[in-house]
C-alpha positions as CSV (number, residue, x, y, z in Angstrom):
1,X,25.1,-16.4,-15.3
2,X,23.8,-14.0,-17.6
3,X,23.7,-10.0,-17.1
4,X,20.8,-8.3,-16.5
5,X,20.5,-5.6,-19.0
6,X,17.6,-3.6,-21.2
7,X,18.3,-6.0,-24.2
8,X,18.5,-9.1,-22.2
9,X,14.8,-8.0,-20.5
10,X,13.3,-7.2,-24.0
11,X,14.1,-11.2,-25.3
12,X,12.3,-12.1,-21.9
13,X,9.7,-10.2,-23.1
14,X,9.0,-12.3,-26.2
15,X,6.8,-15.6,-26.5
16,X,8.3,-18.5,-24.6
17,X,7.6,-22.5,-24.6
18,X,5.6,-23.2,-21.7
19,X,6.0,-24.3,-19.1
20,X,7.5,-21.0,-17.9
21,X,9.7,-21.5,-14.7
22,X,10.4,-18.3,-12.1
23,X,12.1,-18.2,-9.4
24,X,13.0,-14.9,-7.4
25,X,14.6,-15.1,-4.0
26,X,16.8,-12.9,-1.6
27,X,20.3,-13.8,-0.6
28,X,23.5,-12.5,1.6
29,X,26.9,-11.6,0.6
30,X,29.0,-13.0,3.5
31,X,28.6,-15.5,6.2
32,X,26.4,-16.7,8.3
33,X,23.7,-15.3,6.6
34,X,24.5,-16.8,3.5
35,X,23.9,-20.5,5.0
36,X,20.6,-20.4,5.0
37,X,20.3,-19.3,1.4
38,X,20.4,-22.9,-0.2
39,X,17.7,-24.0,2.1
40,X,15.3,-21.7,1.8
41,X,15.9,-22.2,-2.5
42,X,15.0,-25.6,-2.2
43,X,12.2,-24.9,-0.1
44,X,11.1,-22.7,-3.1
45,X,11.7,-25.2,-5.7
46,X,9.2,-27.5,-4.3
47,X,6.7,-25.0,-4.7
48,X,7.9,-25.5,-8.4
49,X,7.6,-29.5,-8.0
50,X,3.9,-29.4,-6.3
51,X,2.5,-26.9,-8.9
52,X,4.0,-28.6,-11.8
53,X,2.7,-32.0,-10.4
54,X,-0.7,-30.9,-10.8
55,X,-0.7,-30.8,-15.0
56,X,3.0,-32.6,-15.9
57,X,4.2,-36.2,-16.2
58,X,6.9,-36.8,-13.4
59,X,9.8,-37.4,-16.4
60,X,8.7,-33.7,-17.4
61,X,8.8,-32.2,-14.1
62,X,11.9,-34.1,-13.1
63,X,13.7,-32.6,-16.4
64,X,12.4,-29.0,-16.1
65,X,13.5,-29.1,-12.0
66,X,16.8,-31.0,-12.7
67,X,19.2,-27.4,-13.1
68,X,17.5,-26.1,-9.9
69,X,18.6,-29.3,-7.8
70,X,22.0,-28.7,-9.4
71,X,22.1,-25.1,-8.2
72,X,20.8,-26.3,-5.1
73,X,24.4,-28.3,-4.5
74,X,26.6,-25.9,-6.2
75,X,28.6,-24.8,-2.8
76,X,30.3,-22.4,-5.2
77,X,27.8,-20.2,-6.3
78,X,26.0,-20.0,-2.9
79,X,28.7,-18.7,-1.5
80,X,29.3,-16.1,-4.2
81,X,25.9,-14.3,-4.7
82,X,25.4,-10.9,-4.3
83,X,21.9,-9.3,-3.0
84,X,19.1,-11.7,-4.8
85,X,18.7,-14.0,-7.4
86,X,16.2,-14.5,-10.0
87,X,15.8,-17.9,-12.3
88,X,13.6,-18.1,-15.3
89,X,13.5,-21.4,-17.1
90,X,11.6,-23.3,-19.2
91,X,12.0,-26.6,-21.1
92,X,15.0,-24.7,-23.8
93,X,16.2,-22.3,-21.5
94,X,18.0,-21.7,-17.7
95,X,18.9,-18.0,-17.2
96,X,20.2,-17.5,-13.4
97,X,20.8,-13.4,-12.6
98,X,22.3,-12.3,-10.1
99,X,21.1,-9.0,-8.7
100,X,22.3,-6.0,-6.6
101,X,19.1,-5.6,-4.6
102,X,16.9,-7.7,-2.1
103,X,14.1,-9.1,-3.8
104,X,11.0,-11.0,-2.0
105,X,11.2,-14.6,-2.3
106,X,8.6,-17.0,-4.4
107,X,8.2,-19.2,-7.1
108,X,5.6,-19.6,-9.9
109,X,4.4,-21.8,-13.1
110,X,3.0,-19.7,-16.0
111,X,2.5,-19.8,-19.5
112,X,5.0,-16.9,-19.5
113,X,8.1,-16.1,-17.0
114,X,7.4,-13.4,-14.4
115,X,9.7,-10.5,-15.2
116,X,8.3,-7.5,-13.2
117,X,10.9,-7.6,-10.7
118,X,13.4,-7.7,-13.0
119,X,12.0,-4.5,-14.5
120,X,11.7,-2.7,-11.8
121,X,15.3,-3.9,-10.4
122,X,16.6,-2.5,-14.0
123,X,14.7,0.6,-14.6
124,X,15.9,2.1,-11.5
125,X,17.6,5.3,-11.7
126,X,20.7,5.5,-9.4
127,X,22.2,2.6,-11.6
128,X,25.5,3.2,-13.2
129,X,28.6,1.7,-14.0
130,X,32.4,2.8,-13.1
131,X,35.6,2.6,-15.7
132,X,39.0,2.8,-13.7
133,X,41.6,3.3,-15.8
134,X,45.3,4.3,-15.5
135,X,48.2,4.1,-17.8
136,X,48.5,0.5,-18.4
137,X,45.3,-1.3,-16.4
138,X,41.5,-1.1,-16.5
139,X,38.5,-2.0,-14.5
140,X,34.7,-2.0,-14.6
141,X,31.9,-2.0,-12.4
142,X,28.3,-1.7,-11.5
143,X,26.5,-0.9,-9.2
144,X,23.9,2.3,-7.2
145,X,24.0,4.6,-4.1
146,X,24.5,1.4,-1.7
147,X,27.6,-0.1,-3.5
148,X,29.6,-1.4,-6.6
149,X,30.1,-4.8,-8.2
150,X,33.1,-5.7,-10.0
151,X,32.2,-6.5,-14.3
152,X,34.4,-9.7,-14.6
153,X,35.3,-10.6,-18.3
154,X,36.1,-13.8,-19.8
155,X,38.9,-13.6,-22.2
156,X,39.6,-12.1,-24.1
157,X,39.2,-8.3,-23.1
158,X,41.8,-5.3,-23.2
159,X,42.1,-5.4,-19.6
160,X,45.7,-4.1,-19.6
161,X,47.9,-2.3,-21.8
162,X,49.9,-5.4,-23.3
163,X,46.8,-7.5,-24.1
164,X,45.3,-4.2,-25.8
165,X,48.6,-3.7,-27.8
166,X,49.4,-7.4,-28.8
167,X,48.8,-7.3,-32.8
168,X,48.0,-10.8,-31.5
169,X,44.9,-10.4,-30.1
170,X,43.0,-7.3,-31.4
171,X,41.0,-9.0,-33.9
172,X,40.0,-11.1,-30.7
173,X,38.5,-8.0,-29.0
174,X,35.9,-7.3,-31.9
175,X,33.9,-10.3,-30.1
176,X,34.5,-10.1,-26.1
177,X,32.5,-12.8,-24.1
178,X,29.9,-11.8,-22.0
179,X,30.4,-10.5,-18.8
180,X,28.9,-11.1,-15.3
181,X,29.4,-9.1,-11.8
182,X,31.3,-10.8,-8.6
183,X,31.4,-9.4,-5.6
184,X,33.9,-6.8,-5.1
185,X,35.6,-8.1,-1.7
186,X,39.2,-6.7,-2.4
187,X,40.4,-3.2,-4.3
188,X,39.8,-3.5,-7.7
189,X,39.7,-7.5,-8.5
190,X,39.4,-7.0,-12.2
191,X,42.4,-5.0,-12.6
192,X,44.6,-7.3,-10.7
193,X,48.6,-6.6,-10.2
194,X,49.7,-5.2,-13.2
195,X,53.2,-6.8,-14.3
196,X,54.4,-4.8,-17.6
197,X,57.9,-5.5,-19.4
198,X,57.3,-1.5,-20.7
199,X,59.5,0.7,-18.5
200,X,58.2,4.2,-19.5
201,X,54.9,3.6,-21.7
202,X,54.8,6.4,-24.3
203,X,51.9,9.2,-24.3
204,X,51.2,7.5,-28.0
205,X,51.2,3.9,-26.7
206,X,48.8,5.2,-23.7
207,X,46.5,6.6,-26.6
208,X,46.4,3.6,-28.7
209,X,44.9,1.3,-24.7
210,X,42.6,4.0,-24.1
211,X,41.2,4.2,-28.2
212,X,41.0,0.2,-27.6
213,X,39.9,0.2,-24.1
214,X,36.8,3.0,-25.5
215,X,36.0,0.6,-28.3
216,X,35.4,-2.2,-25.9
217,X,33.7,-0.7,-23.1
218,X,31.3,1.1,-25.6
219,X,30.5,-1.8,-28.0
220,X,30.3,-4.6,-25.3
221,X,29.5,-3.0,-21.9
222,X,27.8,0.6,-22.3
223,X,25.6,-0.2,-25.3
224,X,24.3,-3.6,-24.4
225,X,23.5,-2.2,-20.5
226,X,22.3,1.8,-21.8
227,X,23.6,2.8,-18.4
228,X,25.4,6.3,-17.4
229,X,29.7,5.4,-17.2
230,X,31.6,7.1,-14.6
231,X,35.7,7.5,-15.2
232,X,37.6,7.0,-12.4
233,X,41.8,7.9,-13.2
234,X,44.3,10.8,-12.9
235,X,43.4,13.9,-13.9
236,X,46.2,13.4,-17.0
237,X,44.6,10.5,-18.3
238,X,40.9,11.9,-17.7
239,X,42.0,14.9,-20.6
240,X,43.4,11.5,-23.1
241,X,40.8,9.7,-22.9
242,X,37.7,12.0,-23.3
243,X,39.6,13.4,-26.2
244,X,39.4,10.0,-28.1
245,X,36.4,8.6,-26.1
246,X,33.6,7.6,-28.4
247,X,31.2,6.4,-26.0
248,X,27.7,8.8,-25.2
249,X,27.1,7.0,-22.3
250,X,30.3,8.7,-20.3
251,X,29.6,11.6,-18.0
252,X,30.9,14.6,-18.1
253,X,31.7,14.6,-14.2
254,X,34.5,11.7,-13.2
255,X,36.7,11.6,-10.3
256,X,40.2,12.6,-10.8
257,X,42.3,10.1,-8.6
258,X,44.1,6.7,-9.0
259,X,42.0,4.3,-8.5
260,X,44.4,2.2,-7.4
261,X,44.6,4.3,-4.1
262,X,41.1,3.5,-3.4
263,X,39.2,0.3,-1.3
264,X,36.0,-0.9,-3.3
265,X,34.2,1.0,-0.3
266,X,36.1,4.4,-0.8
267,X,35.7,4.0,-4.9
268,X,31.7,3.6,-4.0
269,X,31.5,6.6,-1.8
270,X,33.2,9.1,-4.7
271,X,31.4,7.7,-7.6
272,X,28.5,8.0,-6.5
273,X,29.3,11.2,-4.4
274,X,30.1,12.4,-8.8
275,X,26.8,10.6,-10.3
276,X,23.9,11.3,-7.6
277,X,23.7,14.8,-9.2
278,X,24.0,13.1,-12.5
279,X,21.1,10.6,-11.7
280,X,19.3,13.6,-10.2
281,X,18.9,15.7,-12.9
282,X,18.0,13.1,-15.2
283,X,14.7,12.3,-13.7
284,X,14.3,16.0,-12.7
285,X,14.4,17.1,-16.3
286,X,11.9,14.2,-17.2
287,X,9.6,15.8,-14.2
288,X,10.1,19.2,-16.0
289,X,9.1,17.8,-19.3
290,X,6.0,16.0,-17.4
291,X,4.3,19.4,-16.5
292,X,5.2,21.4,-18.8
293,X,2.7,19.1,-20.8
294,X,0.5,18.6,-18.1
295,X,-1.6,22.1,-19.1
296,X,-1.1,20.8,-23.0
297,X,-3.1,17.0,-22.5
298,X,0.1,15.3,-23.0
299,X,0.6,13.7,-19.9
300,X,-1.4,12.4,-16.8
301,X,-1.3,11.4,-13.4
302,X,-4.4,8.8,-13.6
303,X,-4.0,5.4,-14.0
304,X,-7.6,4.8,-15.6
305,X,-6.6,7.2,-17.9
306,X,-2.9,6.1,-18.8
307,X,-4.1,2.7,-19.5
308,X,-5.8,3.5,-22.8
309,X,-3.7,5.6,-24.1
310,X,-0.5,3.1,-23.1
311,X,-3.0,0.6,-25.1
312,X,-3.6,2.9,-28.2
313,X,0.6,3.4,-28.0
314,X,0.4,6.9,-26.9
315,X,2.7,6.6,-24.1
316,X,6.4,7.7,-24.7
317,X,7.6,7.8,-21.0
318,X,6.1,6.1,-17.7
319,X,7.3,7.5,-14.4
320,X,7.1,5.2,-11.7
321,X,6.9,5.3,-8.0
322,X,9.8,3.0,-7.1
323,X,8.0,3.0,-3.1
324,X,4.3,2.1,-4.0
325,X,2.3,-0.1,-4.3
326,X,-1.2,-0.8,-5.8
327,X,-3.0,-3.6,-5.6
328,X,-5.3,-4.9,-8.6
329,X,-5.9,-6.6,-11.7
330,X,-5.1,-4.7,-15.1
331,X,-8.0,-5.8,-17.6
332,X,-6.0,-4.7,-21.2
333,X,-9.6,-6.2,-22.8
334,X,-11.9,-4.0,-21.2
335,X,-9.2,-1.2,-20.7
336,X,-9.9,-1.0,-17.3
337,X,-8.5,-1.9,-13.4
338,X,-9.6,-3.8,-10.9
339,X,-8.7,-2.6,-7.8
340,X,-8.5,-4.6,-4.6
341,X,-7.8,-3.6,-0.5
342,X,-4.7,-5.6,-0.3
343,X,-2.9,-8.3,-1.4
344,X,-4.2,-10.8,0.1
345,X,-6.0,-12.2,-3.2
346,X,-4.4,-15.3,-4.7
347,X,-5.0,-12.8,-8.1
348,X,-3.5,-9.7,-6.8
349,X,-0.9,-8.4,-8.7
350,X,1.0,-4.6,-8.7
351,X,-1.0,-2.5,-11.0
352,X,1.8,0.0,-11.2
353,X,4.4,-3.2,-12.0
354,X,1.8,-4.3,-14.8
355,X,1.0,-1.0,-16.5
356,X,5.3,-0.5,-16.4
357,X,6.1,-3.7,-18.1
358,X,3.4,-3.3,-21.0
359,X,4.8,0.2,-21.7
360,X,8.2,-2.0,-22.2
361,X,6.9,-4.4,-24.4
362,X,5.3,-1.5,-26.2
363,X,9.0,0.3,-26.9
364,X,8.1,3.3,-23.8
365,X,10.8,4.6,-22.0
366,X,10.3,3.4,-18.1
367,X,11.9,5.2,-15.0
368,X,11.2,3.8,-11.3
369,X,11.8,6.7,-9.0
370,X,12.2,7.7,-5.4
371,X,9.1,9.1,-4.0
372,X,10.8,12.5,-3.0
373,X,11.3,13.0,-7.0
374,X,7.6,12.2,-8.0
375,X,5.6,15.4,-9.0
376,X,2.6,12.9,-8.6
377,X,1.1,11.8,-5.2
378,X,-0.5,8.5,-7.9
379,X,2.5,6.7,-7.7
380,X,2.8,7.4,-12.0
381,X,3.3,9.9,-14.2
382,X,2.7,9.7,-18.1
383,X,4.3,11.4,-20.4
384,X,2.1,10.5,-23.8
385,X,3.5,10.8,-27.5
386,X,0.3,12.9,-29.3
């Protein structure tokens, strides 16, 4: 299971081996709902089979389709998925993610995977992730406004105080596996009960966890995901460990409370209660900076004209509408679009999706935005480099 993150999406980006496998599909956290989940995925992966049939060799198809019947089986991981999964495969390569919002179901062959959803799933702004700490424990998640997932680690990782301190084991934490979220049914799963032979840890033995517990989240966590970190921990240990923190990705707001005292609900509610400002003023200062330019030429509303200039590599930020829609074809020969009544065309596609993925694979900064924080009525906003 691998973790959807800004530097995970740019490697999708690049040229891949076809065929190119995706699969995108909603599922539930708890049961019943959650039954029905492996169905309707093998209902989807014989969409796969039919439209592979029509250019491969039956050995082919059956190798590229034989990790999906696999999943199909796994009891296990259908009844441990979180809000959707997405699957992008070819004949090198089987990358399952899960992900923290719906998503609508289908399945397609291409020369290339399909990765808009995932884009607009990570460029999302209420995303952020949570550090609770106390004096000899730590745990992570992610999540947005409607809930958080726990970050579980393989070993090793500094998870408590005597791991982080074992002379042992510090030269282990320079290369932390990878990480992957699980659903956070119980208070704090990643922490765990703490069971320390310390009786009284000292203020210096506190400082040396936090410096190691910094170093981790930052190197293997923060950096790899660019999201905002929220601490959660006493109001004692919130003054020792900003002190030695290293990471720009922590806030300057965090809740002062043991986190230990809080359900997974409760922990949601006061994060995000501490980051919706935080998320909030993000975007609003990227609206600020949009028309401010908007007298100067440097940014635009119109999609005709924010396709050239996203071809010519003009465009440093794209604001998008995270509730619209357009339906269309983007033409990057003839920089122009197509535009169409509906969906209904076996070629429609999300012009606002398309434009938002080639300013990724150009290096442009993309936000997907509630409506009520658009200063556009387009469903984009452009913010252009010259």
């Amino acid at each position: 299971m691998l973790k959807l993150n800004s530097q995970e999406l740019s490697m999708l980006f690049q040229k891949q081996a076809g065929p190119c496998l995706s699969l995108y599909q909603s599922t539930h956290r708890s049961h019943p709902e959650n039954t029905q989940d492996p169905i309707r995925f093998k209902n989807l992966v014989k969409k796969l089979e039919q439209s592979l049939a029509t250019t491969y060799p039956k050995a082919e198809t059956e190798a590229l389709l034989r990790p999906y019947h696999q999943l199909a089986d796994n009891i296990d991981f259908w009844q441990h998925t979180l809000d959707g999964v997405a699957i992008l495969s070819n004949a090198d390569s089987f990358q399952v993610f899960h992900l923290q919002r719906p998503t609508p179901d289908f399945a397609v062959v291409a020369d290339s995977w399909h990765v808009k959803p995932l884009l607009r799933q990570l460029q999302t702004q209420d995303r952020y992730q949570v550090l609770c700490l106390s004096r000899a424990a730590v745990a992570l998640y992610e999540g947005n406004r409607d809930g958080l997932d726990a970050l579980v680690f393989e070993q090793p990782f500094p998870n408590t105080i005597e791991v982080a301190l074992d002379p042992d084991q510090i030269l282990e934490f320079n290369h932390p596996n990878s990480y992957s979220l699980s659903r956070a049914t119980s208070p704090h799963p990643a922490m765990g009960p703490v069971v320390t032979t310390r009786k009284d840890e000292t203020e210096t033995e506190i400082e040396r966890f936090f410096r190691v517990v910094d170093k981790a989240v930052t190197e293997h966590v923060s950096q790899p995901s660019g999201l905002p970190l929220m601490l959660v921990c006493l109001p004692e240990h919130q003054g020792i460990f900003r002190k030695i923190a290293r990471n720009p990705h922590l806030v300057e707001q965090g809740v002062s409370i043991d986190p230990g005292a809080l359900t997974v609900q409760q922990l949601s509610q006061r994060a995000w209660d501490a980051m919706q400002p935080v998320a909030a003023k993000r975007v609003q200062d990227m609206v600020a900076r949009f028309k401010k330019e908007h007298g100067t030429g440097l940014s635009s509303d119109n999609l005709d004209l924010i396709l050239p200039a996203l071809l010519q590599d003009r465009v440093d930020v794209l604001l998008v509408d995270a509730d619209q829609r357009i339906a269309g074809r983007v033409n990057p020969t003839e920089q122009n679009i197509t535009y169409l009544a509906d969906f209904s065309a076996p070629d429609a596609e999300d012009v606002l999706d398309d434009v938002a993925e080639m300013a990724m694979r150009r290096g442009g900064q993309v936000m997907v935005v509630p409506s009520q924080y658009m200063p556009t009525g387009t469903g984009i906003a452009a913010i252009y480099r010259y």
